[in-house]
N, CA, C and O atoms as a printed pandas DataFrame, in Angstrom:
     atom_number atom_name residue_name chain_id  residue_number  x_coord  y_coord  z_coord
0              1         N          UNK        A               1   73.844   30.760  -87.492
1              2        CA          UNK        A               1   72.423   30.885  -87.308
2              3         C          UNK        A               1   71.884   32.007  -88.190
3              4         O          UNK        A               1   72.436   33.098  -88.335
4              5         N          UNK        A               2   70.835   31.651  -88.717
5              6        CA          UNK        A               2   70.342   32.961  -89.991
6              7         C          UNK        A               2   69.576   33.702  -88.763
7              8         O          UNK        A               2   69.275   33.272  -87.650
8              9         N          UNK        A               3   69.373   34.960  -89.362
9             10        CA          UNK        A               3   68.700   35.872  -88.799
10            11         C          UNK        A               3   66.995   35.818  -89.565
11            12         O          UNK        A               3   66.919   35.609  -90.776
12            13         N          UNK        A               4   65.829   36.006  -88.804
13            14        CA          UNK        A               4   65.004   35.904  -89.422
14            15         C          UNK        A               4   64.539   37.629  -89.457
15            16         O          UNK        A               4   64.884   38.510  -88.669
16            17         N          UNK        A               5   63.960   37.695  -90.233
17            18        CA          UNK        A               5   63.646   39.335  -90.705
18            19         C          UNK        A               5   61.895   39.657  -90.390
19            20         O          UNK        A               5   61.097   38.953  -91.010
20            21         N          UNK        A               6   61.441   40.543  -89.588
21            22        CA          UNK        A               6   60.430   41.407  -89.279
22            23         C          UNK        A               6   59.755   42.445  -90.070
23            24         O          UNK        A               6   60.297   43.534  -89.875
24            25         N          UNK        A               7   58.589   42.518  -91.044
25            26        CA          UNK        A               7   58.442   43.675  -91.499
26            27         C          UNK        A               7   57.123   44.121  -90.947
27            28         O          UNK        A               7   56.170   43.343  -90.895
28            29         N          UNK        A               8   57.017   45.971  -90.329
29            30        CA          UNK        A               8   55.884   46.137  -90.137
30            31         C          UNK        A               8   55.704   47.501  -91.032
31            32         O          UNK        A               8   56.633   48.301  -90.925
32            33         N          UNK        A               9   54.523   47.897  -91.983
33            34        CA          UNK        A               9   54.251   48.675  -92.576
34            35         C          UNK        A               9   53.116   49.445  -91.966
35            36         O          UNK        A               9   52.221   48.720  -91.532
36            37         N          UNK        A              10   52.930   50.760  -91.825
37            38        CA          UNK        A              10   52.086   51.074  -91.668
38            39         C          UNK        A              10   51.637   53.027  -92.658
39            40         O          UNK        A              10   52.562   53.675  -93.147
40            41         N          UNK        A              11   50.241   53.514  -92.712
41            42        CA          UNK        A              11   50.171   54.626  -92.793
42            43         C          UNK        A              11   49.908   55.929  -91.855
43            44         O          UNK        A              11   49.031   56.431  -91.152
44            45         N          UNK        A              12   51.530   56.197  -92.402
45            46        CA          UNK        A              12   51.572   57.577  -91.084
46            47         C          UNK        A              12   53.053   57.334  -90.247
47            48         O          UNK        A              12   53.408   56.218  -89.869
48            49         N          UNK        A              13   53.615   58.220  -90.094
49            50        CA          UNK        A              13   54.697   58.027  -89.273
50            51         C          UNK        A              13   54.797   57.371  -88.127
51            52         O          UNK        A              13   55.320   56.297  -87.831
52            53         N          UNK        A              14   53.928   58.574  -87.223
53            54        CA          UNK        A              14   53.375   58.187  -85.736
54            55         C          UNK        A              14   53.054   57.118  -85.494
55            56         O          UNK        A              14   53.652   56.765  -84.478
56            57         N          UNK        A              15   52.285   56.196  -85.939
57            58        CA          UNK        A              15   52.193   55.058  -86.005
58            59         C          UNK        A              15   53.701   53.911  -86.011
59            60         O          UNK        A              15   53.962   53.125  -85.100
60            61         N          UNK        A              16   54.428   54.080  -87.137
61            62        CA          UNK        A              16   55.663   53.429  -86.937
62            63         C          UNK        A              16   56.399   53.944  -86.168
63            64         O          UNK        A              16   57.222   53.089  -85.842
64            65         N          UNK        A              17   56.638   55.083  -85.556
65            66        CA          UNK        A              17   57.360   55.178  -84.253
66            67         C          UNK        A              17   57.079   54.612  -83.182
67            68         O          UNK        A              17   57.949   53.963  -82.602
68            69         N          UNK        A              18   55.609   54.743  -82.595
69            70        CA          UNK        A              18   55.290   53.892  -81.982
70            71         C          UNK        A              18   55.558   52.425  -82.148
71            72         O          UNK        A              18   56.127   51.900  -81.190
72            73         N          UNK        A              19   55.314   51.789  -82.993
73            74        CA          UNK        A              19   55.604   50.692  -83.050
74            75         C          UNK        A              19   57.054   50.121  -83.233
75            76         O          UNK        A              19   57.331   49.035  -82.724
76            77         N          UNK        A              20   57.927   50.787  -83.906
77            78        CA          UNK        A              20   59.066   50.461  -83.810
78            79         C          UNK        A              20   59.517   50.625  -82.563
79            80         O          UNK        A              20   60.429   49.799  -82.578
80            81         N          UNK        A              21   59.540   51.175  -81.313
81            82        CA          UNK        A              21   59.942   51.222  -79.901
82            83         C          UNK        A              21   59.010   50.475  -79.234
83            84         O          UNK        A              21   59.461   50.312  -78.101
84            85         N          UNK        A              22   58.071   49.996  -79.326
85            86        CA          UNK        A              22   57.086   48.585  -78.760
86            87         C          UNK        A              22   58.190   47.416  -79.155
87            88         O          UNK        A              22   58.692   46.560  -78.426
88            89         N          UNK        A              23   58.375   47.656  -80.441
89            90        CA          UNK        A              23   59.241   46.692  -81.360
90            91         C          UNK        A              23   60.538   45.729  -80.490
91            92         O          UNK        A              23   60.761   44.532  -80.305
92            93         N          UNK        A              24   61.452   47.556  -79.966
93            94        CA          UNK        A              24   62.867   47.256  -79.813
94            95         C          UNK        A              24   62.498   46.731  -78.318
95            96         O          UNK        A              24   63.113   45.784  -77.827
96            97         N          UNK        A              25   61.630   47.292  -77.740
97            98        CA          UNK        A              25   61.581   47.436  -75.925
98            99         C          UNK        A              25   60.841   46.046  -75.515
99           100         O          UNK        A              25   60.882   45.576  -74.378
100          101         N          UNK        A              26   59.926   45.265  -76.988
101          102        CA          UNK        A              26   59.684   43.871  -75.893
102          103         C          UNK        A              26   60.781   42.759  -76.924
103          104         O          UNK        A              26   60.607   41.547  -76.798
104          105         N          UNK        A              27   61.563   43.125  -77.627
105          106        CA          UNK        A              27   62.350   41.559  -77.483
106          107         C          UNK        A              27   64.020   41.918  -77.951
107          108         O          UNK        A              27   64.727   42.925  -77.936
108          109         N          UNK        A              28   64.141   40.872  -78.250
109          110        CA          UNK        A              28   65.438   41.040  -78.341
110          111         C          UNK        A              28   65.737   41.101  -80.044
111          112         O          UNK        A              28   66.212   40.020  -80.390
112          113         N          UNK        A              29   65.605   41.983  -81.117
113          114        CA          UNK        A              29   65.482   42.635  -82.210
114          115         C          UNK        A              29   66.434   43.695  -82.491
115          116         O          UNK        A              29   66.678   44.385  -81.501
116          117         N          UNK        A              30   66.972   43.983  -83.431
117          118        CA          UNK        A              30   67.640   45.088  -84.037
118          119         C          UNK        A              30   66.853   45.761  -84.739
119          120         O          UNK        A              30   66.015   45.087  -85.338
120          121         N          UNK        A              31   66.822   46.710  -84.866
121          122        CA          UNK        A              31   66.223   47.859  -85.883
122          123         C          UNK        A              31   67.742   47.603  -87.438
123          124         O          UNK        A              31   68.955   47.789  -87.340
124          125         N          UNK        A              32   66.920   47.140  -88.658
125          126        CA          UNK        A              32   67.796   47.283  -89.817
126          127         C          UNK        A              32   67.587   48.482  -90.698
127          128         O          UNK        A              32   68.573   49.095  -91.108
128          129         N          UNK        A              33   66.467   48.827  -90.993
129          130        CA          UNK        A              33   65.655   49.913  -91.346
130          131         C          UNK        A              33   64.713   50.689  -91.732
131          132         O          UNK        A              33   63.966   50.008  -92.435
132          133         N          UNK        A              34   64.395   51.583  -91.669
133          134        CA          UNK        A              34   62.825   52.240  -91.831
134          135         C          UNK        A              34   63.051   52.992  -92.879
135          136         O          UNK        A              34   63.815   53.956  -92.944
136          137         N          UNK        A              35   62.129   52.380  -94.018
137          138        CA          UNK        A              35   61.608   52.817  -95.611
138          139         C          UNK        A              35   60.497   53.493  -95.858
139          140         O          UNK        A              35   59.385   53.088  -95.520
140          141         N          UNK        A              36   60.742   54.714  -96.546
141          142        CA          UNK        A              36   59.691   55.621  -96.887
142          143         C          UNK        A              36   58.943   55.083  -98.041
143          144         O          UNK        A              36   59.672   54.925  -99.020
144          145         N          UNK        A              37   57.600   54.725  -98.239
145          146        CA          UNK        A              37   57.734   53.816  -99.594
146          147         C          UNK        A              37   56.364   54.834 -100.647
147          148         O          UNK        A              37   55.684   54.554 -101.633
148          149         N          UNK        A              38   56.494   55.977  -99.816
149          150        CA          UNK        A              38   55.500   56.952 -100.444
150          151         C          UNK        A              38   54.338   56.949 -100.142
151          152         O          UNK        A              38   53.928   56.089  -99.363
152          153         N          UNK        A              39   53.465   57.932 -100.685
153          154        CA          UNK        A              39   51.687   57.938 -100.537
154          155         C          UNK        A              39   51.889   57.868  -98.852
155          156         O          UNK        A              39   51.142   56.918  -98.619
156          157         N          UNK        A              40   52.374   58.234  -97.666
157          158        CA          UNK        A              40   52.199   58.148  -96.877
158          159         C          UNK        A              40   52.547   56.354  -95.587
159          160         O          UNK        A              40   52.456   56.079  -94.390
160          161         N          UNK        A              41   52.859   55.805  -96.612
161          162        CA          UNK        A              41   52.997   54.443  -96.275
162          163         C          UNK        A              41   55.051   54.578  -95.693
163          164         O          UNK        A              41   56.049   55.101  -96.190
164          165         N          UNK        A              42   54.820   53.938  -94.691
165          166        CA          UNK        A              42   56.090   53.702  -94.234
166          167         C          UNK        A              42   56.754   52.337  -93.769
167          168         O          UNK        A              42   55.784   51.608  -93.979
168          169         N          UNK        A              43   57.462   51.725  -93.418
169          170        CA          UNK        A              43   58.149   50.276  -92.983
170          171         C          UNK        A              43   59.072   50.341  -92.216
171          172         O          UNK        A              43   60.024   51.117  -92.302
172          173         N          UNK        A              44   58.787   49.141  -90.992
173          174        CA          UNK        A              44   60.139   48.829  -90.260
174          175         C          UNK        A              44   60.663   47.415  -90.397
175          176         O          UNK        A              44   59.945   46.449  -90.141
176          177         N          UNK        A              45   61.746   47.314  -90.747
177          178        CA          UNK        A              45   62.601   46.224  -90.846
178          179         C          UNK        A              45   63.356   45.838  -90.151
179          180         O          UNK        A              45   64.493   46.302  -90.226
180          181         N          UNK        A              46   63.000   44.670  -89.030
181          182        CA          UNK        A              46   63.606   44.212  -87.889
182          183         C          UNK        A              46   64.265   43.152  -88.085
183          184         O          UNK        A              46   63.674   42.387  -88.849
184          185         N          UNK        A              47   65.476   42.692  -87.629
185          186        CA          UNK        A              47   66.222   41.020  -87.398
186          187         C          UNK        A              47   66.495   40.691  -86.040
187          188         O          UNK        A              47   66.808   41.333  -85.038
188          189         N          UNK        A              48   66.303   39.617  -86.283
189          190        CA          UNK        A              48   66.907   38.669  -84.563
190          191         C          UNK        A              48   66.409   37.214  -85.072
191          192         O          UNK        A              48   66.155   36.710  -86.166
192          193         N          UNK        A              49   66.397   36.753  -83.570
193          194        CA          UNK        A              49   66.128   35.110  -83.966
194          195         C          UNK        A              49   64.671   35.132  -84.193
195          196         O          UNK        A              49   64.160   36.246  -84.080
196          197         N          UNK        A              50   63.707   33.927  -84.556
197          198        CA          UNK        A              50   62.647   33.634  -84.978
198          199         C          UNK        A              50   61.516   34.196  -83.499
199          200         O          UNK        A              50   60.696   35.096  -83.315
200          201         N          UNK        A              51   61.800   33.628  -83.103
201          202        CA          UNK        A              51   61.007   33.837  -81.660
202          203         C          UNK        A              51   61.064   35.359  -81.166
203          204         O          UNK        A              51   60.049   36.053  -81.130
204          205         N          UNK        A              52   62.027   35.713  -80.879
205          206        CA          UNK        A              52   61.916   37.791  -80.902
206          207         C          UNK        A              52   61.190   38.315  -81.736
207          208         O          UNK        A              52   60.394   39.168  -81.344
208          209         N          UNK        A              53   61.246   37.964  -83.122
209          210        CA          UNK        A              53   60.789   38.198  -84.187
210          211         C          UNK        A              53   59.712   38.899  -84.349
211          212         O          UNK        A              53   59.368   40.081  -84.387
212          213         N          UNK        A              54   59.164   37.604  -84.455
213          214        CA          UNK        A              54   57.557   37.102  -83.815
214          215         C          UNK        A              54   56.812   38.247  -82.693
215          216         O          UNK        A              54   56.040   39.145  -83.030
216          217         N          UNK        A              55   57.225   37.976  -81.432
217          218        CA          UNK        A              55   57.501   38.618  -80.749
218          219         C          UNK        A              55   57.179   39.804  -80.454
219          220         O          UNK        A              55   56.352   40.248  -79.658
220          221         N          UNK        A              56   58.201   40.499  -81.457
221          222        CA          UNK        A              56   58.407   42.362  -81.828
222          223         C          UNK        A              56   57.159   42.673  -82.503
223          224         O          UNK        A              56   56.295   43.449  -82.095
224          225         N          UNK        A              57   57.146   41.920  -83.685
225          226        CA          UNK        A              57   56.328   42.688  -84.675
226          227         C          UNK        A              57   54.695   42.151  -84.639
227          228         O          UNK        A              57   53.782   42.185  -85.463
228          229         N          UNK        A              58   54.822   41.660  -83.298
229          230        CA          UNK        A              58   52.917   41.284  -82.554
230          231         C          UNK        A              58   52.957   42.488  -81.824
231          232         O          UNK        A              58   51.882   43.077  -81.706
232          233         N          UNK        A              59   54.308   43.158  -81.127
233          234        CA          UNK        A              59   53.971   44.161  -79.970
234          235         C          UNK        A              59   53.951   45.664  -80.660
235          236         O          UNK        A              59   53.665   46.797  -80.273
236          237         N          UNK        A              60   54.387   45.091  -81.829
237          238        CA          UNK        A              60   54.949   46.329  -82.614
238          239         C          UNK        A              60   53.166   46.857  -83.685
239          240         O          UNK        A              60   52.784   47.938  -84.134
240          241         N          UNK        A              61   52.528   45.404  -83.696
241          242        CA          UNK        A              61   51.627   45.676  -84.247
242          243         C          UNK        A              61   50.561   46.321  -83.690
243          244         O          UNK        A              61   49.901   47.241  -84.172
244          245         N          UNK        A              62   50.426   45.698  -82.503
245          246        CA          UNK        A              62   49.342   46.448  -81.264
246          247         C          UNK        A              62   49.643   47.797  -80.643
247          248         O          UNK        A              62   48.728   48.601  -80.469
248          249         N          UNK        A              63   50.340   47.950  -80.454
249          250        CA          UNK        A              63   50.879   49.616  -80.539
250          251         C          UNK        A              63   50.845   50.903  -81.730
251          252         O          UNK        A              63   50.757   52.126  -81.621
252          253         N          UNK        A              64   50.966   49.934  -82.950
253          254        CA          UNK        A              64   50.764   50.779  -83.999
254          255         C          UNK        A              64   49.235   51.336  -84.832
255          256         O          UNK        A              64   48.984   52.327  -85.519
256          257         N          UNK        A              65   48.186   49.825  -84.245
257          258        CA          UNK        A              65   46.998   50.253  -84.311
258          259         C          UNK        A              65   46.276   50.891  -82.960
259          260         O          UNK        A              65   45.049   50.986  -82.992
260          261         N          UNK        A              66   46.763   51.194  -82.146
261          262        CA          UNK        A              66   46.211   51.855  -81.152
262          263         C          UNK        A              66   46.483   53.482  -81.451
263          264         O          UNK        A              66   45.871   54.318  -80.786
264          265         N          UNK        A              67   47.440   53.885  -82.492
265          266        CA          UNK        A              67   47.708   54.970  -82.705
266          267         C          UNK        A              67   47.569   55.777  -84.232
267          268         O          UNK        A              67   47.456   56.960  -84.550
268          269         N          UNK        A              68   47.632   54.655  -84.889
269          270        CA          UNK        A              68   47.291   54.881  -86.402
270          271         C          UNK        A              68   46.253   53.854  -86.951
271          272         O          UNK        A              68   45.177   53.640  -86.393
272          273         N          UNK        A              69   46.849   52.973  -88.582
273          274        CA          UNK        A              69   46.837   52.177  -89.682
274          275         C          UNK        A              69   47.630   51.269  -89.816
275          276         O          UNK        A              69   48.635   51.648  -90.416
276          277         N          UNK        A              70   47.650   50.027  -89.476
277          278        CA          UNK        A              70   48.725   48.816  -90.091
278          279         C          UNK        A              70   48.291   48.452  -90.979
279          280         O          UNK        A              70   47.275   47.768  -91.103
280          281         N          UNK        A              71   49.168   48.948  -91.960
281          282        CA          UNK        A              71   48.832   48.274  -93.612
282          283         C          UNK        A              71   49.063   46.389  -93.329
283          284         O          UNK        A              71   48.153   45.568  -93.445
284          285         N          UNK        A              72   50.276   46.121  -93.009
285          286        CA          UNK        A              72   50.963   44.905  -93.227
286          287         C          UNK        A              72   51.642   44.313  -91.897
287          288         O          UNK        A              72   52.009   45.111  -91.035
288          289         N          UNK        A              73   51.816   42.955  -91.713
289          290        CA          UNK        A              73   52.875   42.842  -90.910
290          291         C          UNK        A              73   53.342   41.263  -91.404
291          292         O          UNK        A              73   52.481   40.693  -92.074
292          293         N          UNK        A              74   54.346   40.649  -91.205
293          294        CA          UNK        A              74   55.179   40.096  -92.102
294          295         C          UNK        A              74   56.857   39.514  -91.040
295          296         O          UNK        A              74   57.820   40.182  -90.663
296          297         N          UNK        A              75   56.543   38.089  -90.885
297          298        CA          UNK        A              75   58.044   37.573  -90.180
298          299         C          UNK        A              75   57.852   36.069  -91.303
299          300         O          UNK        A              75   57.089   35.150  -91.599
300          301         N          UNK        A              76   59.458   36.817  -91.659
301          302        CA          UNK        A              76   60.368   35.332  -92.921
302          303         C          UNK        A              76   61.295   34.833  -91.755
303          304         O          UNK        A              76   62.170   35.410  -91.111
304          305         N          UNK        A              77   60.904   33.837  -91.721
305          306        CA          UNK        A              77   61.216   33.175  -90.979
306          307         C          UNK        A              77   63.022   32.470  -91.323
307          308         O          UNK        A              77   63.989   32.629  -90.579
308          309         N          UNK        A              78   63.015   32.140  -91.897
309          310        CA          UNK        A              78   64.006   31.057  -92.568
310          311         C          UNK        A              78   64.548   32.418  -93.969
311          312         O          UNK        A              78   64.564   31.982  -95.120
312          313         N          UNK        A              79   64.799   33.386  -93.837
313          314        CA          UNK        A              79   65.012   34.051  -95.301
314          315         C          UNK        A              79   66.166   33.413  -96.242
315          316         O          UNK        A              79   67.110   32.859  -95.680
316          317         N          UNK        A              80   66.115   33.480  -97.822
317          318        CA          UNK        A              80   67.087   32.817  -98.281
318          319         C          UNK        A              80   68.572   33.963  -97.776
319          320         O          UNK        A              80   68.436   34.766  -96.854
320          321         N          UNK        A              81   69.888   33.830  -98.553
321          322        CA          UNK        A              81   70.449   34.243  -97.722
322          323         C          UNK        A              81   70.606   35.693  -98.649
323          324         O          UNK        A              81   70.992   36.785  -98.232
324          325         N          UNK        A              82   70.261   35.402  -99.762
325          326        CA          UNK        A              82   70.267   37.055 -101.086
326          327         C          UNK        A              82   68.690   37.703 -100.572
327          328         O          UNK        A              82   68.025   38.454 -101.285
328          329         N          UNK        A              83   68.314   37.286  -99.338
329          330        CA          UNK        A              83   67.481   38.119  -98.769
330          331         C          UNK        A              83   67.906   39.587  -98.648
331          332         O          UNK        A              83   67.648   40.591  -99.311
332          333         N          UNK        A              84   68.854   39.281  -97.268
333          334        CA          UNK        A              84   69.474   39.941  -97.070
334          335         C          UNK        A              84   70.039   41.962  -97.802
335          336         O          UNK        A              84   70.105   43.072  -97.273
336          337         N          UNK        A              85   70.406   41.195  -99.745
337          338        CA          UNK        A              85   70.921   42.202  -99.646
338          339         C          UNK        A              85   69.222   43.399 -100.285
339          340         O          UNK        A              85   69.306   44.598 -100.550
340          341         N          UNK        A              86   68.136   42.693 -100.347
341          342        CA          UNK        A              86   67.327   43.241 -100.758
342          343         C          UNK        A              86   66.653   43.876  -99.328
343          344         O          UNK        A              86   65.863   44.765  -99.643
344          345         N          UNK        A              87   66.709   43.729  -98.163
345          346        CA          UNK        A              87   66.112   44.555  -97.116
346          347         C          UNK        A              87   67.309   45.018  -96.525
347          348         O          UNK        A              87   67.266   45.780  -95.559
């Protein structure tokens, strides 16, 4: 079974902390990792099945604008599999 991949970006830390623990605490998701991508902009990169996914990075999103900026949010559903070594 492929793993489908979660991305939530936002500006400001606080913001992705929050949201990354909205993230882990409503589904069933792994944390893969959180990218500094400069200018203040940060990312969390989640996997699990499609439906957690989903899921995470809706709960992950509403939590993160209640506290900051969501630049982005982003579920690949089906990723190819040289996804992988790029997130």
């Amino acid at each position: 079974m492929k793993k489908a991949i979660g991305l939530l970006e936002t500006r400001g830390f606080t913001g992705l902390a929050i949201a990354t623990d909205a993230m882990l605490k409503s589904a069933s998701v792994e944390l893969h990792k959180q990218v500094g991508i400069g200018g203040g902009f940060v990312t969390t990169v989640i996997t699990g099945d499609v439906g957690s996914v989903k899921a995470a990075v809706e709960a992950g999103t509403e939590a993160a604008a209640r506290v900051g900026e969501v630049v982005s949010s982003q579920v690949i559903a089906s990723p190819h599999e040289d996804m992988e070594q790029m997130v």
